[in-house]
N, C-alpha and C positions, 0 to 999 in steps of 0.2 A: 198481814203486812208484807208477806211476798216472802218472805224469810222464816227455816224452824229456828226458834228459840229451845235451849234447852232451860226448865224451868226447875230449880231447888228450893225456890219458898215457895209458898201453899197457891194453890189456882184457885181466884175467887168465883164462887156461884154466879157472882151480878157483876160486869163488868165496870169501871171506871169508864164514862165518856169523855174524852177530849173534844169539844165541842170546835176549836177552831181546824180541824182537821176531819173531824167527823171519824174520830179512831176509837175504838171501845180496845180496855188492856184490862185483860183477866189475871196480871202477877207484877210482883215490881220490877222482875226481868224485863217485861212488856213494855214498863213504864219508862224505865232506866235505857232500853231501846228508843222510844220515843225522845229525850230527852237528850240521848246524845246524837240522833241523827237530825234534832231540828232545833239546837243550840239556839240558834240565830233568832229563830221565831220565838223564845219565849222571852215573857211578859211578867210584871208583878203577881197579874190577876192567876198565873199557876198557882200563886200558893191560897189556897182555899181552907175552908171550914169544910168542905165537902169530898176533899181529896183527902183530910186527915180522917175524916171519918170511917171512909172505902178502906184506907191504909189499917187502919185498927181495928172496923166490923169485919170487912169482907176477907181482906189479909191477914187476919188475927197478931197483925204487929202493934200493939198497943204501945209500945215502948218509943217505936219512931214515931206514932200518929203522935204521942204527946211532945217527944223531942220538935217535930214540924211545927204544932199550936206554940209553943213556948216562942217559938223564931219568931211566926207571926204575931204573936200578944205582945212582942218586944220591940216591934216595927224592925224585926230584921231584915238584911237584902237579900234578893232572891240566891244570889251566889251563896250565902251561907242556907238556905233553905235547900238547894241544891243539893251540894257538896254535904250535906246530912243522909238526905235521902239516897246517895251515889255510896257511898262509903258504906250506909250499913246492907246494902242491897249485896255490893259486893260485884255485881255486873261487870261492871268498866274496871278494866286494868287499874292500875296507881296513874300511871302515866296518860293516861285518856281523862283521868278525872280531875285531872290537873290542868288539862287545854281545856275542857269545857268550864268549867269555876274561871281561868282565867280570861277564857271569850265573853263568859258573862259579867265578869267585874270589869273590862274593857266597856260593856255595853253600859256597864250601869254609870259611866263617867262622862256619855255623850248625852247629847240633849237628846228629848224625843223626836224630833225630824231627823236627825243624824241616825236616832236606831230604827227608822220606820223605813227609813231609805237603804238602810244595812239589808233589812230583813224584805223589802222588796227585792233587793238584786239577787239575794238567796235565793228566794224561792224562782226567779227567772232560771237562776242556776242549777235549779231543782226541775227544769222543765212543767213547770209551776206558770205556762205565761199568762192565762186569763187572769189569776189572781196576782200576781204582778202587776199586770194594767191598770187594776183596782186600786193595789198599793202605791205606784205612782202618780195616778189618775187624782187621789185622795192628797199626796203629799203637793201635786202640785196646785188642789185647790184651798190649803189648808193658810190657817190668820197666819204662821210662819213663814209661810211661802215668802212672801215678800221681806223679811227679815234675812234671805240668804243671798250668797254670790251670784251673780250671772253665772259664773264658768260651774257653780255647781247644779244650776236649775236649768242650765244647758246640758249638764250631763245627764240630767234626770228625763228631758225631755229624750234624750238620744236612745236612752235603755228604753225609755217606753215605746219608741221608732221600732228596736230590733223584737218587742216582746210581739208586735205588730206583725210584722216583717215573718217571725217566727210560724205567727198563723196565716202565712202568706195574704194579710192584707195590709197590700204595700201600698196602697190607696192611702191608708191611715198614717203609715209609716213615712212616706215622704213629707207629709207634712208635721209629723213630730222633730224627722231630722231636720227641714229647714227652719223651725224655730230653734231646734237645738244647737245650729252652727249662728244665728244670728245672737245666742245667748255668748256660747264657748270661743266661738272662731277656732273651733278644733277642725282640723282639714280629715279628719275620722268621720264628721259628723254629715259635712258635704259628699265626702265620697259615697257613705250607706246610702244618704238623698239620691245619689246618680245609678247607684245598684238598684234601690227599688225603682225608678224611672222606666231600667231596663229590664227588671222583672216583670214590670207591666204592661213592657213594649210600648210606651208611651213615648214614641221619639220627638215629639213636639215640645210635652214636657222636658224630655232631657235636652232640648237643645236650649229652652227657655231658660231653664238653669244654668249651663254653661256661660248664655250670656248675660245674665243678672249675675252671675257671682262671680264671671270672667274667668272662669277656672282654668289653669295652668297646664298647657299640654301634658307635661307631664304626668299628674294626675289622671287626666282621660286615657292616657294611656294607660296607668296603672287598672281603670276600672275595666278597659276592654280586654284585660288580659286576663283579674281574675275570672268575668263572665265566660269568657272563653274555657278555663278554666275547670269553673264548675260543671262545662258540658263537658269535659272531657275527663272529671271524673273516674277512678276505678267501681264506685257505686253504680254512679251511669251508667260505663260503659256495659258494667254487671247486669243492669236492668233491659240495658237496650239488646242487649245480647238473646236475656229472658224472653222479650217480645218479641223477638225472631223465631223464638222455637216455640212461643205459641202462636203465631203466625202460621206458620208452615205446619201446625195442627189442623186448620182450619179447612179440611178434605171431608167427605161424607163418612168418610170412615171412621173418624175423630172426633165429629162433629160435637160430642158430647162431652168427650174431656176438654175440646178446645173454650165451649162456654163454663164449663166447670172452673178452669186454670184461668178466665175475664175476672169470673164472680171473686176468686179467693186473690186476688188484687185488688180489688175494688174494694171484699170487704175487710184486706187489710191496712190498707189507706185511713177506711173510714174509723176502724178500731185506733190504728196510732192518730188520728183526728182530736178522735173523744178524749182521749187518754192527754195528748200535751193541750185539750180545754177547760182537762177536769180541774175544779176548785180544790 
């Protein structure tokens, strides 16, 4: 999980799968990890017959595996199924187990599209964006859909523009933002439309948008200042800087670090690629 745990109850032999994450946890430190760094994302269906069982074979905690079945046999909510298994683990602070019980009992008072649209913007905020697409992609074709505001299923399309944007296909994204400002009439949502335009270099597009939505100098101005902006970056600058001196490697003498110092930019692009497409 990228992180040591130190672990005080027993390490199970056979891991526990967390199946919508694809995470195996060998102790309830593991679990109690998982649970408070993805609050957001859990679901009724955590509380299992097959998690109490792990808890009780593989953990030898017999006591909380039965404490969990009682919650479930009693059609308990997940907050008290939780707040069970946080307290006897002992993991999380007092104070940590208290925001996560109460981010879940906030959850459990909204409707399901209200917590599916919670837990897509999570996970965008988790650098999570293909599976984000998914989950807006999903909510906006879902029988609910049509049961909500404009200004929120304009906001929905807008996150799904930036999750886009984010995998720089601003192809896909500009046309999320201009459904998004047609839903909102958020001038957030036109601006991003004009950013990706110009991330595409598409100035035909961006002038066609300007005159369909008539946009206000002043805006245009706002966007040609951040694009300016963005070049002029201290990461940029940092990068452009980088490519100057492997530039000026590129002598017979160096000939070998110069392709060496291509390759370990290219293959670190392509690793942060994978990584903010991983599900």
């Amino acid at each position: 999980m990228g992180e040591l745990l130190i672990c005080n109850e027993p390490i199970a032999a056979m891991p526990y799968y967390i199946e919508g994450v694809s995470w195996n946890v060998y102790s309830l430190e593991e679990l109690c990890y998982y649970v408070e760094n993805n609050t957001y994302l859990l679901e009724k269906d955590f509380m299992t017959e097959e998690l109490c069982t792990w808890i009780g074979k593989e953990v030898n905690n017999l006591k909380l595996a039965d404490r969990l079945r009682d919650i479930m046999h009693l059609d308990g909510r997940l907050s008290e199924f939780v707040l069970a298994l946080l307290v006897d683990c002992g993991y999380c602070p007092k104070d940590v187990i208290q925001e996560i019980v109460r981010i879940i009992r906030e959850m459990e008072e909204k409707s399901d599209f209200e917590c599916n649209k919670v837990r897509a913007d999570r996970l965008m905020e988790k650098e999570k964006y293909l599976s984000s697409i998914y989950e807006y992609k999903s909510l906006l074709e879902s029988n609910e859909a049509g049961e909500q505001s404009k200004e929120l299923l304009g906001n929905i399309w807008h996150n799904l523009g930036t999750a886009y944007a984010r995998l720089f296909l601003f192809k896909e994204a500009v046309s999320c933002y201009e459904k998004a400002y047609k839903l909102n009439l958020n001038e957030e949502s036109l601006k991003e439309c004009l950013m990706a335009h110009r991330c595409l270099k598409d100035e035909m597009g961006f002038e066609m948008a300007v005159q369909k939505y008539q946009v206000p100098e002043a805006l245009l101005q706002e966007v040609r200042e951040e694009v300016a902006l963005a070049g002029q970056s201290e990461v940029m600058s940092g990068f452009e800087s980088k490519l100057e001196e492997i530039v000026a490697m590129n002598t017979p003498a160096q000939r070998a670090e110069y392709h060496k110092a291509i390759s370990n930019i290219i293959f670190n692009w392509k690793e942060e690629y994978r990584r903010i497409c991983r599900m």
